[in-house]
C-alpha positions in Angstrom: -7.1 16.5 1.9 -8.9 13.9 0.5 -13.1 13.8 -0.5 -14.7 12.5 2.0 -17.1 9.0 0.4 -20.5 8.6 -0.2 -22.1 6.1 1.4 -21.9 3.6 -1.7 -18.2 4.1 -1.7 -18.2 3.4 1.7 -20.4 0.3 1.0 -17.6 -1.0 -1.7 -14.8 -0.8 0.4 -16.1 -2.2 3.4 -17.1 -5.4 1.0 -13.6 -5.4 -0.3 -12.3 -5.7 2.9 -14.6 -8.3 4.6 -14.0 -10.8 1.1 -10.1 -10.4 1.7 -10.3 -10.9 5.5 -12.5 -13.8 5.0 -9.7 -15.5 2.0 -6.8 -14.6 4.8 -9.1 -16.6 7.7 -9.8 -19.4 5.1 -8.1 -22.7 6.3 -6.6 -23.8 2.5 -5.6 -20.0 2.7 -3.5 -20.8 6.3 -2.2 -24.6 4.7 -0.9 -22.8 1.8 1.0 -20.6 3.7 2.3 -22.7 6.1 3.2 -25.2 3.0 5.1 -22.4 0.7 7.0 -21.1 4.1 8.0 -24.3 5.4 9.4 -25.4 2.0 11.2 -21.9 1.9 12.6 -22.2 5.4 13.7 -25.8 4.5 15.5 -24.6 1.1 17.3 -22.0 3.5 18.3 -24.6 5.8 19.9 -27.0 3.9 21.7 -23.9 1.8 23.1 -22.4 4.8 23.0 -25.1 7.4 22.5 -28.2 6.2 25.6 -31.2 6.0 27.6 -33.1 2.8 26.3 -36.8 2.7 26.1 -38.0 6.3 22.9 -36.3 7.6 19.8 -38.5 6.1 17.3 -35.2 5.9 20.0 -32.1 5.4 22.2 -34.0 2.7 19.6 -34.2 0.0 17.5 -31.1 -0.8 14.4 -32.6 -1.5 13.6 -34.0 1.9 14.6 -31.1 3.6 11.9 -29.2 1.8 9.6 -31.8 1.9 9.6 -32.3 5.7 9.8 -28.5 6.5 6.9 -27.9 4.1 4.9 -30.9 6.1 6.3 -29.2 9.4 4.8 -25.7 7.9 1.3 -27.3 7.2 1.1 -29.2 10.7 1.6 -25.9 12.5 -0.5 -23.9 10.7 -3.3 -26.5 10.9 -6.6 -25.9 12.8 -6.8 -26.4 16.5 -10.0 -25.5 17.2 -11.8 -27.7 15.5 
């Protein structure tokens, strides 16, 4: 069994907590994300999928990562505002 906290530990934690939930809401935090997983779903793509010379996007590596990463950052971008 674990101690049970004081009231100060309590306190800490519940700080801790609310500071990483508000980084995770953040909207940079949310771009970022949907930059570095776009760009990693676009490598994949043109590794597994993509063609040899005749497709403008797949053929070179570089703009398959570049428009999946822009992709990425225009789906994880704000709505509500």
């Amino acid at each position: 069994m674990e101690p049970l906290q004081t009231g100060e530990e309590q306190n800490k934690e519940n700080k801790l907590g609310s500071k990483r939930k508000k980084i995770l809401e953040s909207n940079y935090t949310r771009l970022l994300i949907g930059l570095i997983g776009g760009a990693l779903i676009g490598l994949l793509y043109w590794e597994f999928i993509g063609c040899n010379g005749s497709c403008p996007l797949t053929s070179n590596p570089y703009k398959t990562v570049l428009f999946f990463a822009a992709m990425g950052v225009f789906m994880s971008w704000d709505k509500k505002k």
